[in-house]
N, C-alpha and C positions, 0 to 999 in steps of 0.2 A: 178334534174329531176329523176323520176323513171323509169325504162327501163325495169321492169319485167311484166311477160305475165299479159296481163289484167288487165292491170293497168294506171295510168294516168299520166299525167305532171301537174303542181300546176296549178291552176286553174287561170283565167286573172279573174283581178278587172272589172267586169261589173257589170252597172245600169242596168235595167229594160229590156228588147229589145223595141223595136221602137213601132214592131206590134207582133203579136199574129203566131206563125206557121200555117201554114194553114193547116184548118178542113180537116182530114183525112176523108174517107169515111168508113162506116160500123157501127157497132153494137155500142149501146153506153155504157158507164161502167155505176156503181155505186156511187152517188154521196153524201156527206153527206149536202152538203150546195146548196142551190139556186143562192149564193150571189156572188157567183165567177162569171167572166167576161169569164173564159179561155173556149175553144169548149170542147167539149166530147170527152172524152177518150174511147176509146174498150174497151169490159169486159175482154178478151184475150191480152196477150201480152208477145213477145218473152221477156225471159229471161235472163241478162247477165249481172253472177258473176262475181266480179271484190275484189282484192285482200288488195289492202290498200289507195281507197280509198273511199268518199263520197261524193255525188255528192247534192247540194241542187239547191233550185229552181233558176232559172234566171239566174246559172251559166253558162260557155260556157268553155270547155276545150277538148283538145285532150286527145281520150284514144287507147293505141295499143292493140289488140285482135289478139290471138295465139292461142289459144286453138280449136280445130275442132269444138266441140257443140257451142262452143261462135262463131266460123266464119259462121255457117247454122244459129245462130238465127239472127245476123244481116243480112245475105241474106235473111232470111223471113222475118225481116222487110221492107229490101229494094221493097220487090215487094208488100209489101201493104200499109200500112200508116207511116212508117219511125216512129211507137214509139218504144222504146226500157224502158225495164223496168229494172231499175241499183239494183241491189242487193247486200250489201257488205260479202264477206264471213266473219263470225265468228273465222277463223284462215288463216294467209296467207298460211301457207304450205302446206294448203290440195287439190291438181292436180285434181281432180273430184268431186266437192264438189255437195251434195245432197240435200233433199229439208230442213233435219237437220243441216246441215253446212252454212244457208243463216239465215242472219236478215228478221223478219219478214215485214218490214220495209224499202221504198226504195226510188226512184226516179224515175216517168216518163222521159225521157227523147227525143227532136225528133233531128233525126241525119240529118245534115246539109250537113257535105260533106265528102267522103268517099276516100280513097287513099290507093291502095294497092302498099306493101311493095314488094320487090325483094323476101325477105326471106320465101312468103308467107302468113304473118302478114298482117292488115290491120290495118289504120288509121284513126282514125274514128275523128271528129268534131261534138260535143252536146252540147245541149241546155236543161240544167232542165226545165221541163213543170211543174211538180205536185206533191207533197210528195202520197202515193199511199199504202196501206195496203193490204199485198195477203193475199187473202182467201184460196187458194188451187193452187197446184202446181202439173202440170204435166209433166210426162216421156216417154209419149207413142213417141215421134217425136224425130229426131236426135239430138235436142235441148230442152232444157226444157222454158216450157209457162206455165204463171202465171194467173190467173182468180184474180184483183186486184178489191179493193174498192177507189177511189180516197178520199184525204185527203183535200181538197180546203182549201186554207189561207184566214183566218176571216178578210173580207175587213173593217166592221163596226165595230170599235173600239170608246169606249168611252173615250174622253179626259181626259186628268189626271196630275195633275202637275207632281205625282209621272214617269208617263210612259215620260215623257217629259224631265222629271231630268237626267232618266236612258239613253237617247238617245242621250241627249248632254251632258254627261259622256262618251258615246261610241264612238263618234266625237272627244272628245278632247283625249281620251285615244291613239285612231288611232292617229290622228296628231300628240302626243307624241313620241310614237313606234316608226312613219315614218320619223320622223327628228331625233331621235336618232340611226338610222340608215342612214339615211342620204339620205333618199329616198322619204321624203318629194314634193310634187308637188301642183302649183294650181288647176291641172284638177283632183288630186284625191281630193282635199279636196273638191271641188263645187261638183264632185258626190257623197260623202258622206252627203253632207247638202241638197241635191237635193232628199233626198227621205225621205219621211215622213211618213211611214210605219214602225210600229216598228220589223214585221215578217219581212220584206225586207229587213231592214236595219241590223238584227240580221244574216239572212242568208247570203249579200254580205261580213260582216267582218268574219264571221263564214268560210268562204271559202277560205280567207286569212293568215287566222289565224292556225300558224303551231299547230295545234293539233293531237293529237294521234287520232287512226284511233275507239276506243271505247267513247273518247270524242268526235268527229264529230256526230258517230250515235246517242250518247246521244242527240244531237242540232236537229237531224235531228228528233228524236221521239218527242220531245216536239212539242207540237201543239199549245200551246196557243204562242201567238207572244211576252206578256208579259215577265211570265216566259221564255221564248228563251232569249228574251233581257236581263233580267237578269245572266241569265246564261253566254252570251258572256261576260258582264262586268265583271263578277268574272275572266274569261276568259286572258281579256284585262289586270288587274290589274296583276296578274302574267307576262305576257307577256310585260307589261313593267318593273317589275323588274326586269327580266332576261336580256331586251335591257339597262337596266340602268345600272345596274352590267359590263352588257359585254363593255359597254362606256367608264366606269370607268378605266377596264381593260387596255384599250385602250390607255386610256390617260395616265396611272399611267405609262406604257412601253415606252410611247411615251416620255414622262417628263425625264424616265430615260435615256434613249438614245441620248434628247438635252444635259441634264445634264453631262454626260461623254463627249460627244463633246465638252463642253461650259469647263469643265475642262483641256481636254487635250488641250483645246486653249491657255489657260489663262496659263499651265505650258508650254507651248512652248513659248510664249511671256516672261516670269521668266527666262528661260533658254537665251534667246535671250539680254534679260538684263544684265542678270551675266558674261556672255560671254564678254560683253561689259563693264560691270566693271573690269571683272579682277576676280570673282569670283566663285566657285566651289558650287553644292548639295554635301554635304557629304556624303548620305549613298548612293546616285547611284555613287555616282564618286568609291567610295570604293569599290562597288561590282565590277564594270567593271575595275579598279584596279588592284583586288586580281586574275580575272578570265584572265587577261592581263596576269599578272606572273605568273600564274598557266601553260597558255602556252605557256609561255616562260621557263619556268624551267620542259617541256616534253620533251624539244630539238627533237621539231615535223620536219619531211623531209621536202624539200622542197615547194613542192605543198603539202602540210597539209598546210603546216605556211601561203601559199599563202591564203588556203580555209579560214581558222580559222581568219587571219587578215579581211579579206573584210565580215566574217558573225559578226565577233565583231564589227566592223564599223557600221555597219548595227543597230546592237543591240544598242549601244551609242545615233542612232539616233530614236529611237521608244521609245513608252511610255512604262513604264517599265512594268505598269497592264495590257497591253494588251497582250492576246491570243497568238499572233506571237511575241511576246518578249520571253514570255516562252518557245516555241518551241526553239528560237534560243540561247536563254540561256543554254538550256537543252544539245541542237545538241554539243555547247561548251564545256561543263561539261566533256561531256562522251570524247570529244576529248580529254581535258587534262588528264584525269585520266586512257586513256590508258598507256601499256608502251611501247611507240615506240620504247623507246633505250634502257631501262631494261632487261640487262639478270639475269639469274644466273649463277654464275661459276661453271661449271662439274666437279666434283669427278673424275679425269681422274687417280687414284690410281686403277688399275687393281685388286690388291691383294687385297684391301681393299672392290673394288666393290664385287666380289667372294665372301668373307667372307658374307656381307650382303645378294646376294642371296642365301647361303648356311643356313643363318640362318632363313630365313622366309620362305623357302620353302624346301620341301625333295622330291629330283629327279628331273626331268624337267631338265636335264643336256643338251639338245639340244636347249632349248628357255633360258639357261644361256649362254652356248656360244653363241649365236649370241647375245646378248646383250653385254658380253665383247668382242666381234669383233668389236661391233660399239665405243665402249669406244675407244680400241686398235685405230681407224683409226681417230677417234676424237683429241689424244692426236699425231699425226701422221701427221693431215690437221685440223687445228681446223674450214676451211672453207666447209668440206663434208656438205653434205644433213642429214637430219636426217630422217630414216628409218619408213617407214609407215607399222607397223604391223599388222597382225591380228589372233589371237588365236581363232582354232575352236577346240571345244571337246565336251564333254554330262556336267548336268550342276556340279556342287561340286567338279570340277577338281580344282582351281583355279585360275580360269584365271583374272577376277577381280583382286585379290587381290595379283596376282604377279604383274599388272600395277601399285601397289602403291608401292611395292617391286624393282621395276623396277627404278622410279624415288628418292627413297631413296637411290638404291646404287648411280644413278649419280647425286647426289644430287638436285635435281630440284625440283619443285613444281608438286602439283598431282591435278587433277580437270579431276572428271567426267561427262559423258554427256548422261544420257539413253536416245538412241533411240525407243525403245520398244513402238508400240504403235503412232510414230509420223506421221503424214498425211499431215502436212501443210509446203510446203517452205519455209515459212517465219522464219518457227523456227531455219531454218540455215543460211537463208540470210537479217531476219531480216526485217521489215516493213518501207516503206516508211514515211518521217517526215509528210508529205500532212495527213497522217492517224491520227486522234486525239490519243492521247495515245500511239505513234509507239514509239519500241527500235528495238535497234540494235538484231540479230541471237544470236542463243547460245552458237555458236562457240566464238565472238566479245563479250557478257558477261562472257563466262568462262576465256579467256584471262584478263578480266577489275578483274576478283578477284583472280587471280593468282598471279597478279601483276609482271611478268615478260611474255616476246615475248619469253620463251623458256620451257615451263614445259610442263610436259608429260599429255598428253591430253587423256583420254580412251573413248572414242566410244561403249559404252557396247549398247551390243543384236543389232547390225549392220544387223542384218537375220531377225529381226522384223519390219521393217521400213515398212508403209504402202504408200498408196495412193490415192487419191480421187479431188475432182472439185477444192481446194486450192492449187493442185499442186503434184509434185514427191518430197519429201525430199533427196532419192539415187541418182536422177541427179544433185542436189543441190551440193551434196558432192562431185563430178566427180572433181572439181573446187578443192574443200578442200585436199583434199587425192591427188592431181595430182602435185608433186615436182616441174614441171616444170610451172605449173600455181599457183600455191596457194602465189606464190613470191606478189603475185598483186592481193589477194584476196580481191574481192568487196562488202561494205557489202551496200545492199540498205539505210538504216538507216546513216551510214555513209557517201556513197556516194566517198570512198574514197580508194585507194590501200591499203591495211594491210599486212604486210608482213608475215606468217602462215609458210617460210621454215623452221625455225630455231623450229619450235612445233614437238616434237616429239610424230605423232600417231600412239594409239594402239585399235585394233579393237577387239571386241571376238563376237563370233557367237556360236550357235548349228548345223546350221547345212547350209553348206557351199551352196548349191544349189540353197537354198532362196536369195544368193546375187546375185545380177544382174552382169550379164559378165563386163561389163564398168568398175563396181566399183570394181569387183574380180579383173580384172587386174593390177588394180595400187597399190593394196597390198601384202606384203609377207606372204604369208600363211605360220603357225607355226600349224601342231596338236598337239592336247593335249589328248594324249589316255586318257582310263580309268587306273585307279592306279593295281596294282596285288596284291596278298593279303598281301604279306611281305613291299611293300610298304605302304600300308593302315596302318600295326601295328607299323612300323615306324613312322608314321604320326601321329597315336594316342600315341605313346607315347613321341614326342617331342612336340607336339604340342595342342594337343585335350585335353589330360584327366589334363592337368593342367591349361589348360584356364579353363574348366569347374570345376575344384574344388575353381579356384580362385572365378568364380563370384557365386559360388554356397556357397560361407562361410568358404569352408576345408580345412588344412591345409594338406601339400606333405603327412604327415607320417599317417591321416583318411584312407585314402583309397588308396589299391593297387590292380592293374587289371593289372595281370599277361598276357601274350602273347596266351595262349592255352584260357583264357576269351574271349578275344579281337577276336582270330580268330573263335573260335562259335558267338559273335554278327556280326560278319559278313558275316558271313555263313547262321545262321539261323534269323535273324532283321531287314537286310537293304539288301544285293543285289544290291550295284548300283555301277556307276562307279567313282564318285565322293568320298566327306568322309561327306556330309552335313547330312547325315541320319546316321550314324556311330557319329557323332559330338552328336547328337537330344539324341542319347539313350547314351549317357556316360553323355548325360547332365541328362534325368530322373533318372538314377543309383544315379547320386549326389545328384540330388534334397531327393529322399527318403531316402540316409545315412543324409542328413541335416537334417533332420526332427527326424531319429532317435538319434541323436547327441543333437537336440534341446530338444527333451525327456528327456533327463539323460544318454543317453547313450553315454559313452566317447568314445570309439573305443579302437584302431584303427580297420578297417573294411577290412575283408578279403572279396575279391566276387571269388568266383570259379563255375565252371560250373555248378556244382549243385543248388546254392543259384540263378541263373543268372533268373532261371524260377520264382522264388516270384519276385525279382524288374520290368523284363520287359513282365512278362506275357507269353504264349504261342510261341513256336517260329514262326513267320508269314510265314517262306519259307520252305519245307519239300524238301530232294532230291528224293523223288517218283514223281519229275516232271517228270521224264522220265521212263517210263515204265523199270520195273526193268528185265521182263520176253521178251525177244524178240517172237513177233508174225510174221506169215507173211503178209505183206500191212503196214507195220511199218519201219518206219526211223527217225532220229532223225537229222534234220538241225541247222544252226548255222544264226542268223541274224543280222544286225547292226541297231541301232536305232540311234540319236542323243542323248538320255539317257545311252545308251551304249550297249552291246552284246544280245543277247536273243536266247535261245536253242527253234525249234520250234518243234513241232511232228506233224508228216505230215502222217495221215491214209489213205490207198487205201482199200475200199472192193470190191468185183465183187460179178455180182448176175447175171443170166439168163436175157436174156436182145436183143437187136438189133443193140449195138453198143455204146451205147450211153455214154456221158462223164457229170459229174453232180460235179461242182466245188461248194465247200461252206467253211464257213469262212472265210467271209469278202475280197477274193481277189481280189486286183488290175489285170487294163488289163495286165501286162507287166507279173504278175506270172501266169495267166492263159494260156497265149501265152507259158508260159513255160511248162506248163502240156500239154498240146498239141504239143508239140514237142518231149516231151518225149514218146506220146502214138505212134508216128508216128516211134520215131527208134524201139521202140520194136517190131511197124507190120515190117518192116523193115529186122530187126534181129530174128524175131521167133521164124526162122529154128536155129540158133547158139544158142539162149537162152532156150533151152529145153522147147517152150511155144505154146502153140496153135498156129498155124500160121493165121486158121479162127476166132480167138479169138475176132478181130472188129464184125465179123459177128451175132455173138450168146450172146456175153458179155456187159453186162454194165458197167462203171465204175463210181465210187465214190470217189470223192477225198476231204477230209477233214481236215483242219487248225485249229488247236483250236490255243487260244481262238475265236469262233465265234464271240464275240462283239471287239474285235480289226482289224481292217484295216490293210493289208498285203497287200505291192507288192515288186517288184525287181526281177532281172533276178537271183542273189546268189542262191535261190532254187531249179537251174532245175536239180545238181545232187541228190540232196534230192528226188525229185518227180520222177524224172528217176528211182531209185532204191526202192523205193517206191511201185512203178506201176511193177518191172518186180519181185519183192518180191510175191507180192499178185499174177500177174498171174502166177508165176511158183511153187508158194505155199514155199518158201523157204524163214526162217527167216533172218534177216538180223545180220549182227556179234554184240555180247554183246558188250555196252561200245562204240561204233562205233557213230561219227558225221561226219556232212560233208559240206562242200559249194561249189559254184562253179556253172557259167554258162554254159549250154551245148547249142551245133547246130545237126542240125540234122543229120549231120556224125558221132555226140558222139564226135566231139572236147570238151575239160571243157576247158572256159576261166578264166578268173582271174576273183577277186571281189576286193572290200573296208574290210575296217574295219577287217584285220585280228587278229588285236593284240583283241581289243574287241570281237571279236567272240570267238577266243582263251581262254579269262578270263573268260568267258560264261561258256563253256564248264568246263572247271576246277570247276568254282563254283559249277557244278549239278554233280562233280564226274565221268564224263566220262574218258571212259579212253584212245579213238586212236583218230585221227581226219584226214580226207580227205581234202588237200584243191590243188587251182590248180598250176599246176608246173611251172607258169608264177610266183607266188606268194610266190615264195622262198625268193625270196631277201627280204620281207617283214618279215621273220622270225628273220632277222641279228638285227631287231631294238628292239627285243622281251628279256627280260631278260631271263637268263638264269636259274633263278632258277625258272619261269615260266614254259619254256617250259620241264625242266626237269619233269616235276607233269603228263604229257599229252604226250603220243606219236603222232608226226605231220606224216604224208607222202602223199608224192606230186604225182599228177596223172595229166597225159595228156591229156587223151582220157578217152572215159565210159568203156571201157571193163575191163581198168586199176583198175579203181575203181570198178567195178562189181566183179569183182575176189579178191580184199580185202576184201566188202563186205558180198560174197558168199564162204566161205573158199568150196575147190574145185572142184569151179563154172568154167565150161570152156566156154568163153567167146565167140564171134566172132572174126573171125581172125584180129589179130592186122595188123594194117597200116605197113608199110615200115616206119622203122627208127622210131616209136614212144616205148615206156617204153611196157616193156612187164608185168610189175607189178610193184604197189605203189612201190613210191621208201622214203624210212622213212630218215627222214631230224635228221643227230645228231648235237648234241649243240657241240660248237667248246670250246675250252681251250680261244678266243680271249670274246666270251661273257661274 
């Protein structure tokens, strides 16, 4: 059925009607013939488009009517002679079609019975009266009316074997159709032999007849009843090959569906036979066989062997090509070929472990010892838990690639699993067998190619995990990561306990916030700062520039890249905190000595700082990132990123004004909240800060972050913005070389921040020379190498006045608090770093 506005449901198989609709009164139309029987049509008649379908004579079908103009012209017709004149539009999609968007060409129709819908739709019941040619169409009324020619069907027809042929062609074509579709009746077959009309008989199958909606109005424009008959035949003859075809179909599906019954019968009886002889199938008895000892030789726990025996039972009794044979063949498969009872032996050799992570990695002396803590307690209790890690730092630290470090020193198997990007549960819990195509999570496949229940598993990008209508993947994990549940890890695909304590995981992240508290807690957080720069040229030189000479073609004695090299490409070419970009440009250097080597030229190759500008080009990072000249409304802060440290310059200018505060570059609310904190101690403090005290009253403020196209927040810059703002209003420059971090309240306490060691290597990278940080944040210097902090003077501040008078060399501050620091107090490096 069609259920769109103005439009109809298929039309009922009717003859003729009984009698004639009764003679409307009024005006009479235009007639072309004498010789019709039917009353006089109006010359006027309401209009009403209708979208796919067509209506011919003698028909009777319901049509629903939604559209306003269409519901006022059947209410004018209702109140005058109930004809309605059927139009079909030229396109269904067009909502207001015009007098260009109708076939010229249409259907009297008279409306029989009428029914209105809830929805305000009506329901109309019609009766084709007369094929009908408009002459003119009007728009003046809220509905449009047609000024029509009526079309009368040619009652006197001369006989003709030919027109006779074609009619009982169209009879036997229907009865074909209709029994091949199985809807064959006596009462339609007597009213198709019951009319002997060849227009009539053209028209009732034509109305039947699933045709397109530009094939109908074709039928409906022919006017001679001949040609129509014709035309349905050609009509008929497609429309039984298409019912013949789809029979065929039918049957071919149906044959095949006895046929596999008819065989799976016949080999159940064979089976039932053999059994009774005394005899075996050889290649089913083999499979089920091999896949018997397959499970028997995984030495599956208890309840496994229970599940495993009763689905193989299972499987012995179903056909072996069926659907559900292969699921349960498969379900079996994956059982045996986990390894339930498969470990591997750990490397519980201390000395031996060390040496390996000393040889794959340089530094990370905190995430070594705790890995030989766990060795230590292993070789101790070989029945301990094994440690759920998680490595967070920026990215080119290592963290990847100490997880396969990690399971070489204790000798275990290594299988990683990127979460980055994953959205769907199933990818850890794996899809139910009911699902066509389901496997097991990808925890339960990393385990199946590890081939032992004990290798180090890594979790990488654990902080990118998404979520969406297939589920949370991080609640998923809660299960996995949770020591005291993972004993009994369930994987839907399975369906079965898996034992996950004895898998030692390792997590690594960017940036610790993105992981959900749940799953933060069940892991030991390990940082992975950024590297300093003595460590970097360490790195490149045990590790970097001879991997990249190996895949680059050179031999050790090609090329040498001296220490004072190495620390200008990382000064002026990469900047980061990792070595992945330090790695990139030792690899271009090689690549162009390979090239010149491939030339003719032998080497060996010296690169010094001079030559450094032809191989890599331009240096990308310049130390005028920080204004070289101190101004006043100039400070220079310190930020932490999950890439690593970042030096920010935080401009203040004032201008004549009524107070007003004008933040740009990209800040967050949390650092705005800071800038307004800070404006608030300086009204505050005024009178102690030698500063306008009316200075909200008269002044504006502007306060600016570059880079403007980066996103900044965090509370770390309100000593920055604090000093910043009482710079510019007191017109005093702030101390050369001078950085700083550090949350303030609006009493001028400075709280602690994150990220000191990275902020630290920031500031060193850009050549500064003091650094402010807060006195809560001392103990974070102990972790700091010492020949780091040696490059940078630190000193710790309590309060703003502390920092304002470092600062401001002899800036006299507000009076300090009772018991806090009366001035930065400078942190020295100890003989213990």
């Amino acid at each position: 059925m069609t259920y769109i506005q103005d439009s109809a449901h298929p039309c009922r198989l009717a003859p003729e009607p009984a009698s004639d609709p009764e003679t409307p009164q009024g005006g009479s139309g235009h007639q072309e013939s004498e010789t019709d029987s039917r009353p006089e049509l109006p010359g006027h008649v309401p209009v009403l488009p209708v979208r796919d379908v067509v209506i011919f004579n003698y028909t009777i079908l319901p049509l629903f009517v939604g559209r306003d103009s269409s519901v006022k012209a059947v209410e004018a017709a209702l109140q005058g002679n109930r004809y309605l004149f059927i139009l079909t539009q030229k396109d269904e999609q067009t909502e207001k079609p015009g007098p260009d968007d109708l076939h010229k060409i249409g259907t009297v129709v008279m409306i029989m019975r009428v029914l209105k819908l809830p929805d305000g739709r009506l329901k109309l019941l019609v009766q084709g009266v007369s094929r009908a040619r408009t002459l003119a169409l009007f728009e003046d009324k809220p509905y449009m009316e047609a000024e029509i020619l009526a079309l009368p069907e040619q009652e006197n027809i001369a006989p003709s074997v030919a027109t006779e042929a074609m009619m009982r062609a169209a009879r036997e074509q229907s009865e074909r159709i209709l029994a091949l579709r199985g809807m064959a009746s006596p009462d339609i077959i007597n009213v198709l032999n019951s009319i002997e009309h060849p227009g009539r008989l053209s028209d009732l199958i034509a109305s039947n007849l699933r045709l397109k909606t530009l094939e109908a109005q074709e039928l409906l424009e022919c006017l001679d009843p001949v040609a129509r008959l014709k035309l349905v035949n050609d009509h008929l003859a497609k429309e039984a090959e298409v019912a013949s075809m789809q029979a065929h179909i039918q049957e071919t599906a149906r044959e095949g569906m006895d046929k596999a019954q008819r065989e799976y019968y016949l080999r159940e009886q064979i089976k039932a036979i053999k059994k009774e002889l005394g005899e075996k199938t050889v290649n089913e008895d083999n499979e089920l066989d091999e896949l018997a000892k397959a499970l028997e030789d995984a030495k599956l726990p208890p309840d496994v062997r229970k599940e495993a025996d009763k689905q193989l039972k299972r499987l012995s009794a179903m056909h072996q090509e069926s659907s559900e044979a292969g699921v349960v063949r498969n379900y079996l498969e994956w059982i045996a070929e986990l390894p339930w009872s498969k470990t591997s032996r750990d490397r519980l050799n201390i000395i031996t472990a060390k040496k390996i992570l000393d040889e794959d990695h340089y530094g990370l002396e905190k995430v070594k010892d705790r890995i030989l803590e766990f060795l230590s307690i292993r070789k101790l209790n070989p029945r301990s838990k094994s440690p759920i890690l998680c490595f967070v730092g920026p990215p080119g630290v290592g963290k990847t690639s100490l997880g396969r470090s990690i399971a070489r020193a204790m000798g275990r198997r290594f299988q990683r699993m990127s979460l980055g990007g994953m959205k769907d549960e199933a990818e850890i819990r794996g899809h139910r067998r009911t699902y066509v195509g389901a496997l097991p999570g990808r925890i339960i496949q990393c385990i199946k190619q590890a081939g032992t229940r004990n290798p180090v598993l890594m979790l990488d990008e654990v902080d990118k995990i998404g979520s969406d209508f297939r589920g949370d993947p991080s609640s998923a994990l809660l299960e996995v990561l949770d020591p005291e549940q993972n004993c009994n890890f369930s994987d839907h695909f399975l369906n079965l306990p898996f034992d996950l304590s004895k898998v030692t995981f390792i997590c690594t992240a960017n940036y610790l916030e993105n992981i959900p508290a749940p799953l933060r807690d069940r892991m030991e957080i390990i940082r992975l700062p950024g590297y300093t720069m003595q460590e970097k040229i360490g790195i490149a030189n045990r590790y970097l520039t001879g991997r990249q000479k190996k895949e680059n073609g050179l031999k050790d004695k090609d090329l040498k890249l001296d220490d004072a090299v190495l620390k200008e490409i990382i000064r002026s070419y990469t900047r980061e905190a990792g070595v992945r970009s330090l790695e990139r440009e030792i690899g271009s250097i090689c690549r162009k000595l390979a090239r010149k080597k491939a030339e003719g030229d032998k080497g060996p190759f010296t690169v010094d700082e001079c030559s450094l500008k032809d191989l890599l080009g331009v240096p990308r990072f310049l130390d005028d990132d920080v204004d070289s000249k101190p101004l006043p409304g100039l400070a220079v802060g310190l930020a932490w990123t999950p890439h690593g440290g970042e030096v920010l310059n935080v401009e203040v200018s004032t201008m004549p004004g009524k107070g007003g505060l004008t933040l740009t570059g990209q800040l967050g609310d949390v650092m705005k909240e800071s800038a307004q904190a800070a404006v608030t101690y300086a009204r505050s403090h005024a009178a102690a800060l030698s500063i306008d005290p009316k200075f909200n009253a008269k002044t504006d403020l502007h306060v600016h972050v570059p880079a403007g196209a980066t996103p900044k927040d965090g509370p770390s810059a309100g000593v920055t913005l604090a000093v910043a703002l009482i710079s510019a209003l007191s017109g005093k420059a702030v101390r050369k070389g001078l950085c700083m971090t550090g949350e303030i309240t609006l009493r001028g306490r400075v709280l602690p921040v994150g990220g000191i060691k990275e902020k630290i290597l920031a500031a060193v990278a850009h050549g500064l020379s003091d650094v402010l940080i807060p006195q809560q944040n001392k103990k974070d210097l102990e972790e700091i190498p010492a020949d780091l902090l040696g490059q940078i003077r630190t000193h710790t501040v309590d309060n703003l006045e502390d920092a304002l008078a470092f600062a401001f060399p002899g800036q006299k501050g507000p009076a300090a608090r009772k018991g806090s620091n009366r001035a930065a107090e400078p942190y020295r490096v100890s003989a213990s770093l």
